[in-house]
N, C-alpha and C positions, 0 to 999 in steps of 0.2 A: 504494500500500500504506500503510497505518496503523499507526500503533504501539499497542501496547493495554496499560495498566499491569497487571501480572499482580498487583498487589494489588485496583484499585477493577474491572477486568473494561470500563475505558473508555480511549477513545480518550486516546491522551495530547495537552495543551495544545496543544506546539509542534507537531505533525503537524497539528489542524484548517485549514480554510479560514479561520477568522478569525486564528489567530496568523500564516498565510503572509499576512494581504490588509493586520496590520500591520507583516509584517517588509520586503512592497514598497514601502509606505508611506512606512517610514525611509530606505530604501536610494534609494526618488527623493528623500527632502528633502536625503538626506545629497550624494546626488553635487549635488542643486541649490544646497548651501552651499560644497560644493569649486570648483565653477562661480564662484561668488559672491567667493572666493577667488584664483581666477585671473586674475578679471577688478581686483581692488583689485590686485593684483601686478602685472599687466602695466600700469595707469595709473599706477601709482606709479614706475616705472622710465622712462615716457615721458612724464612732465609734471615740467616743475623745478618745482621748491619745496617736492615731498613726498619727507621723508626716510627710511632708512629703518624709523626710530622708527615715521615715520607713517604705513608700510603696515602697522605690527603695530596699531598701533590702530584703525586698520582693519579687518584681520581680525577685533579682538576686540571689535566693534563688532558686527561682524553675526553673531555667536554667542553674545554676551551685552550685546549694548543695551540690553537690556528691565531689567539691573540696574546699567546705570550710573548713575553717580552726580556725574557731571560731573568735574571737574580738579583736583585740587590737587598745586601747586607743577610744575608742567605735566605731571604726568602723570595719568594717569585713574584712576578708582579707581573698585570696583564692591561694589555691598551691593544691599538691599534697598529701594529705589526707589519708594514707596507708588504717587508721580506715574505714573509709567508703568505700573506693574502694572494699577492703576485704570483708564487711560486703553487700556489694552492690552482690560481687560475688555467698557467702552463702545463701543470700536469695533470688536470681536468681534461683538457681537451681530447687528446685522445682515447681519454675514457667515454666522453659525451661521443665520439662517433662512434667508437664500440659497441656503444648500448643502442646506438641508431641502428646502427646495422642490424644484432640480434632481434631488437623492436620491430623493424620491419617484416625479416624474416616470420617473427611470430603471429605478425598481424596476418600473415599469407598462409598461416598455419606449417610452417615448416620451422625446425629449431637450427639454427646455424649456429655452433660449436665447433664450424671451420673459421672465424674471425682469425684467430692467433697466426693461420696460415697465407689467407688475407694481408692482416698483415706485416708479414715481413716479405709478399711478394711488390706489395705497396714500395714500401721501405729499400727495396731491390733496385728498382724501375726509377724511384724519384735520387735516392741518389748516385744511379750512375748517369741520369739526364743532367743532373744539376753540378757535377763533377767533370764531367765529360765534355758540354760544351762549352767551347770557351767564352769567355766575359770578357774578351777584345774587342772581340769583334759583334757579336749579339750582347746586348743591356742584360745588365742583370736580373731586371725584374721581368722580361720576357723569358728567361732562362727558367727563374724562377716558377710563372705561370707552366711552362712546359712540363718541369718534372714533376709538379703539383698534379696535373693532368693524365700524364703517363701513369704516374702514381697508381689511378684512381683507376685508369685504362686497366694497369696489370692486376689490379684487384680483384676489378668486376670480371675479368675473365678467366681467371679462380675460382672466380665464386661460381663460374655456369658449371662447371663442371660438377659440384655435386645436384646442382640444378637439372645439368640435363638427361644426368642419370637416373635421379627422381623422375623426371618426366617421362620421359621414356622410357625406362626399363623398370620404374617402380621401386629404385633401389634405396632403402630406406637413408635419409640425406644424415645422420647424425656420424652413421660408420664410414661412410665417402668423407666427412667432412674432417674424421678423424685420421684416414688416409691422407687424406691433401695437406693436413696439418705437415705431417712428420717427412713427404716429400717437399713441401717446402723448406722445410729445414735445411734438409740437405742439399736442396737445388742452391738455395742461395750462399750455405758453407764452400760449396763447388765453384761458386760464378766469381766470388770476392778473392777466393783461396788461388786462383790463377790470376787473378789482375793487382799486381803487386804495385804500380801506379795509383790503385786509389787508396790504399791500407796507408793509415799514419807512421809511416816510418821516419819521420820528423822529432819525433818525442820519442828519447829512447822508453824501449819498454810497453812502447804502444801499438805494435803495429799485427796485433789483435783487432784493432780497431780502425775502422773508414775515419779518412780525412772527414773534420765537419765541414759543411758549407760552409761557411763564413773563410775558407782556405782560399775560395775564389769571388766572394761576396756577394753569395747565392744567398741572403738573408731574407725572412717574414719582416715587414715592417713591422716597426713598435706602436703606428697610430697613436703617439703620445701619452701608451699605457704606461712605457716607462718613467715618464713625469708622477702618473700615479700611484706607483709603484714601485720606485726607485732602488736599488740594489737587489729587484727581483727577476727572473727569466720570462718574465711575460710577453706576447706581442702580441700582435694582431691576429693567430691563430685563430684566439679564443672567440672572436669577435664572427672570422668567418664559421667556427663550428657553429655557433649561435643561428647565424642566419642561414647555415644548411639544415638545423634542426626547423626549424619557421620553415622551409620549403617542402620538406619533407613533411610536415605535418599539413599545408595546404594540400599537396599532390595524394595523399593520401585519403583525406578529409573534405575535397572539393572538388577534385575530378573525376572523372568515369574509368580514366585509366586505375585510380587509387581505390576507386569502388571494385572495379573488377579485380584485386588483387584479392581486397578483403573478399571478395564471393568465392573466390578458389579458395580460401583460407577456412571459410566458415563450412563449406560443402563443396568440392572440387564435382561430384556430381552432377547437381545442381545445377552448379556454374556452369557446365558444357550443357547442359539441358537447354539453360536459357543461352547459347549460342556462344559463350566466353570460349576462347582458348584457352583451355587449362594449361596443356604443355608448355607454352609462350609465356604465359604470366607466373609461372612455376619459375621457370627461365629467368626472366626478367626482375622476380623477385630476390634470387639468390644472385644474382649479377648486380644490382642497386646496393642488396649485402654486402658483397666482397666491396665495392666502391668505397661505400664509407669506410667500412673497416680500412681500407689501404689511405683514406683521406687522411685517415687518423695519423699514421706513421709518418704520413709526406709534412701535415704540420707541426709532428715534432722532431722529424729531423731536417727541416728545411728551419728551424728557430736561428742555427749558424752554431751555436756551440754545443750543440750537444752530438757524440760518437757511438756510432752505432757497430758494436761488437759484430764483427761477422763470424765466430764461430758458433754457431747457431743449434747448430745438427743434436746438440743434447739437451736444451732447454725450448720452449715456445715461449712468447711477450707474453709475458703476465696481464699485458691492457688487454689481448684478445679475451681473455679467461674474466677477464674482471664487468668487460662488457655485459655479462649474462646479468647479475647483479644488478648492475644500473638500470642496463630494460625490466627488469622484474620488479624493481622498486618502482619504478613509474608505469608499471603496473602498461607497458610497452606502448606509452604514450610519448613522441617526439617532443615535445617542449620538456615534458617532466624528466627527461635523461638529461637536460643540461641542468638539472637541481640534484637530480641525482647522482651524477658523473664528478660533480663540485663535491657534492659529501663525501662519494669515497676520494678524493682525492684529499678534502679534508682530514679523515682520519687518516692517510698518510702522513700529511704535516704533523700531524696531533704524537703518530708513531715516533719519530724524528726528533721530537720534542722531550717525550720521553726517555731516549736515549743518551739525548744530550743534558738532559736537566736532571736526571734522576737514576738511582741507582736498577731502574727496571730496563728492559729492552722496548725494541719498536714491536717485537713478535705479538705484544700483547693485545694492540692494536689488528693485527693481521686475525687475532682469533675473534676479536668485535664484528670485525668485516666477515667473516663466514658464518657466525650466529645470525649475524642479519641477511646473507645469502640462504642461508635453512629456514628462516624464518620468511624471506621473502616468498618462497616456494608456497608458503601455506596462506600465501595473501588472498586467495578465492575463500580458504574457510573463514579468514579472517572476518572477511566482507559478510563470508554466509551468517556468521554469528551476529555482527551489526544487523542484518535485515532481521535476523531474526525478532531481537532485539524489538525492533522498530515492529516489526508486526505484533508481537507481544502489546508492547504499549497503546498501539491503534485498537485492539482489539479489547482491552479492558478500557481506553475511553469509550468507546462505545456501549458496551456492556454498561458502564456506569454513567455512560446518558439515557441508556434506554431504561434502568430502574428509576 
């Protein structure tokens, strides 16, 4: 049942589906920070040396890190933080496409848990465009649009591939997506591993790692954020993730193309009944996937200082993996992955904070972020129990207007 305001004749706010998809939202981050809590209290009472000043700072570490301010006269003290807010922003971003990606994906009814292979095929493509061509002769900032581009190119056609095995051969997209992960690994340990011109051999002891852009002044602009933000990694990334997530919530939300996605999402059936090509918007769904996902790596490793390890082959990005998370907390709503993509990148800083202010590690933070990962998965019961709720209470007002 719905409440309906008897002045505007509409649905009131807090009954919709989106106010219950972010009030489950809270209620997983919230028990995943009580979690987060339990666990700084119970190590604090079984490791000597932390007192119990130091499980409070603790606590108020992973609730408010992101505005600390470091120590004076040993206690902590918290304000406005430019360094971290900034740094909180830059390493959002590729979380906020991450979960765009996944979000999509889910909206089409398919799970893509290929992101991580995404990208680092992304991450492949945009910096050996942005390294490779030279800035003599072509601008920098056209160089820069190309690998950005490319990027996005080598992503999305990544991503067809567990697409078009799904589509046509029915093959369930999560174990393709898990294959594609781990040959991408390797493909791109291969492709770096023989081109010794773009490894940093510059810095001894680093030549593990790709030259960063900024070696040829292939850089994101900063759009003045670094005024705002002063001695932090922030740029312009953040600004276009933003306005790709607003696009992707139009396209999906307002067009016919975005409606047919979700119709194969909701009944693939169906959708071919009433005339949709399934197979193509299957297609086209996990291609837009791989995109962002590979968006994500091009705008953090196009920022200019940051180096991207190319031996790859035994680990996957952790942003690919963390994606899932973001979409699920926003409940795989496009706008709501750039509020959610900022959180977990919050409790990253929060982790960081911890380790540098306190006798605890950042891990403890890493276990917050997977209680609200577990917890997010139960976000439909969450909701179920709100409506519940809500039908409970309609149904004794009524009851006790009819006595």
């Amino acid at each position: 049942m719905y409440k309906i305001d008897p002045n505007t004749g509409k649905q009131k706010f807090y009954t919709t589906d989106a106010a219950k998809s972010v009030l489950s939202a809270v209620i997983s981050i919230l028990i995943g920070m009580v979690v987060g809590t339990l666990i700084i209290v119970i190590v604090g009472l079984t490791r000597d040396g932390i007192t119990t000043k130091g499980m409070f700072d603790g606590i108020k570490l992973v609730f408010f890190g992101l505005f600390s301010t470091g120590r004076d006269a040993g206690d902590l003290t918290f304000g406005f933080n430019p360094v971290n807010m900034g740094n909180m922003l830059f390493r959002g971003t590729p979380l906020i496409m991450t979960g765009l990606s996944v979000a999509v994906a889910f909206r089409t009814g398919l799970f893509n848990i290929g992101a991580p292979g995404q990208y680092l095929m992304g991450t492949t493509a945009t910096l050996y465009i942005a390294l490779m061509l030279p800035t003599e002769t072509i601008p920098a900032w056209i160089v820069w649009i190309l690998a950005f581009l490319g990027g996005m190119i080598a992503g999305a056609l990544w991503g067809c591939i567990p697409g078009i095995l799904k589509a046509f051969l029915n093959i369930n997209e999560v174990i393709t997506c898990i294959m594609t992960n781990w040959i991408a690994a390797n493909l791109v340990t291969w492709f770096f591993d023989v081109r010794d011109s773009l490894k940093n051999s510059q810095e001894g002891g680093k030549v593990g790692y790709i030259l960063p852009t900024s070696s040829n002044g292939v850089e994101t602009f900063k759009l003045g954020l670094d005024k705002l933000f002063p001695g932090s990694q922030v740029n312009g990334g953040i600004i276009i993730a933003i306005l790709i997530a607003v696009l992707i919530y139009i396209i999906m939300t307002k067009t016919t193309f975005g409606y047919q996605l979700k119709a194969c999402g909701s009944n693939r059936n169906a959708a071919k009944y009433a005339g949709i090509n399934d197979k193509m918007n299957i297609i086209y769904s996990m291609a837009i996937a791989g995109a962002l996902s590979a968006a994500g790596a091009s705008l953090y490793y196009l920022s200019g200082h940051t180096e991207f390890f190319w031996s790859t082959y035994q680990m996957l990005p952790s942003e690919g993996f963390n994606g899932i998370p973001v979409a699920l907390l926003a409940s795989n709503h496009p706008i709501g992955a750039v509020f959610t993509g900022c959180f977990m990148s919050m409790l990253n800083i929060a982790g960081m904070q911890l380790k540098t202010l306190t006798a605890y590690n950042e891990y403890i933070t890493d276990i917050i972020i997977a209680s609200i990962v577990y917890l997010s998965a139960f976000a439909m019961i969450i909701k179920m129990f709100i409506n519940n709720r809500q039908k409970k209470k309609e149904t004794l007002k009524q009851e006790g207007g009819n006595k």
